[in-house]
C-alpha positions as CSV (number, residue, x, y, z in Angstrom):
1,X,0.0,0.0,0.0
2,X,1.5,3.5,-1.1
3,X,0.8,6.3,1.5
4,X,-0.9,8.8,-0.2
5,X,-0.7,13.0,0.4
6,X,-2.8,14.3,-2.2
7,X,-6.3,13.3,-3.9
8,X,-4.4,12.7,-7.0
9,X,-2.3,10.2,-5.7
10,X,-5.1,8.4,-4.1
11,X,-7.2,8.7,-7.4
12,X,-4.1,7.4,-9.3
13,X,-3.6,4.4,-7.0
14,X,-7.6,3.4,-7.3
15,X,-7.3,3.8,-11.2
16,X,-4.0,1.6,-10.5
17,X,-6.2,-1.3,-8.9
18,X,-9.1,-0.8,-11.1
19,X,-7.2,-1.1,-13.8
20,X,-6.2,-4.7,-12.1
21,X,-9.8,-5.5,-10.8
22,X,-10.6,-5.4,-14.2
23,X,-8.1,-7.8,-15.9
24,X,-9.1,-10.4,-12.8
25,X,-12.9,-9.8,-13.7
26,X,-12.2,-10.7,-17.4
27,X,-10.7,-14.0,-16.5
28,X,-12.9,-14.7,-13.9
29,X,-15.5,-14.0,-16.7
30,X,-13.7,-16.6,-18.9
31,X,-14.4,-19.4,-16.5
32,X,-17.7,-18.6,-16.2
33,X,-18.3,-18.8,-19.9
34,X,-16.8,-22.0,-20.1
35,X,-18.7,-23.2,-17.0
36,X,-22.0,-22.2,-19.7
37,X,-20.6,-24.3,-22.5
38,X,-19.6,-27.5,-20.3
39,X,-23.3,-27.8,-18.5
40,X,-25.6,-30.0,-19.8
41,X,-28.7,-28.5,-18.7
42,X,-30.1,-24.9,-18.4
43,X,-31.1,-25.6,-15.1
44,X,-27.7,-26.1,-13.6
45,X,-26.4,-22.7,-14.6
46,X,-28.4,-21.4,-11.3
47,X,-26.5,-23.3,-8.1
48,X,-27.8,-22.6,-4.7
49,X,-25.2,-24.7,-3.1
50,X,-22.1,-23.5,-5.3
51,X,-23.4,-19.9,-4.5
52,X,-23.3,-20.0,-0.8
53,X,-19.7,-22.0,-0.9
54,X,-18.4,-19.4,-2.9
55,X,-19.4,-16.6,0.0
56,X,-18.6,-18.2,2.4
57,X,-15.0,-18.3,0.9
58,X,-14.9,-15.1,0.1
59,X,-16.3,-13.9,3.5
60,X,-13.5,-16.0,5.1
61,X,-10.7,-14.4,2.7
62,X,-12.0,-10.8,3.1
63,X,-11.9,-9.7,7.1
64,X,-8.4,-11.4,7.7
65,X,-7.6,-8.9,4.7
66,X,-9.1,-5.8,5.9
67,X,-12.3,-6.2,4.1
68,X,-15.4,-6.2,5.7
69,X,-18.1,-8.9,5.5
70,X,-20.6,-6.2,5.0
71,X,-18.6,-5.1,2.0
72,X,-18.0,-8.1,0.8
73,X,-20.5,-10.2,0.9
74,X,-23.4,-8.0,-1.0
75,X,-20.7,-7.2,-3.2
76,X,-19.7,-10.9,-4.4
77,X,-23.3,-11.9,-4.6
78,X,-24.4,-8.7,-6.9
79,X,-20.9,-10.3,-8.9
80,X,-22.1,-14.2,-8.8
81,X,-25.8,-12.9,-9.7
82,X,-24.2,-10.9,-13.0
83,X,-21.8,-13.7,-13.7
84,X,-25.8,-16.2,-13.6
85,X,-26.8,-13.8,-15.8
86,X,-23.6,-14.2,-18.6
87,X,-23.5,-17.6,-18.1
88,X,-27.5,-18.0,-19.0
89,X,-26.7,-16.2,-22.3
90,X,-23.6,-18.2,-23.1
91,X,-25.9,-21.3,-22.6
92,X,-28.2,-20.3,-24.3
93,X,-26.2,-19.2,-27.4
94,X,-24.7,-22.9,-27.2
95,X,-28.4,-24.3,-27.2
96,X,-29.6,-22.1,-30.2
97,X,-26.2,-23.1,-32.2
98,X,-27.1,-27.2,-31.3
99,X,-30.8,-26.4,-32.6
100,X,-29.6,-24.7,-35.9
């Protein structure tokens, strides 16, 4: 972590780790697509099970790292129920390709 003195130092050093957030997003984003092309059925994109075991990981990983459960947690679930919704459409793409 850099101390910083001014705003634009702090701006610069959130633009820094957005700019990193982003790269992990897209290859987190990659997985999930493939996840969407290796289930057989439309119905398993949703997992109720998978979803809690990944908060629960992530809620585990965050406080020891100075990031609170109450930031955390809404904030991976809003980021599962996006990556659902990519993953439905990827599925779906595969199922319309199958059908043409």
């Amino acid at each position: 972590m850099v101390k910083c003195h001014t705003m634009a130092e702090v701006r610069s050093e959130i633009d820094r780790i957005d700019r990193a957030l982003v790269k992990l997003l897209a290859e987190r984003l990659t997985y999930i697509e493939q996840a969407g092309h290796i289930k057989g059925e439309r119905s398993a994109v949703r997992d109720d099970a998978r979803i809690e075991d990944v908060v629960e990981k992530v809620v585990a990983a965050a406080e020891p790292n100075g990031l609170p459960r109450a930031f955390a947690e809404p904030l991976w679930r809003l980021l599962i129920e996006k990556s659902i919704e990519h993953e439905f459409t990827v599925f779906d793409a595969k199922a319309e390709k199958k059908s043409a």
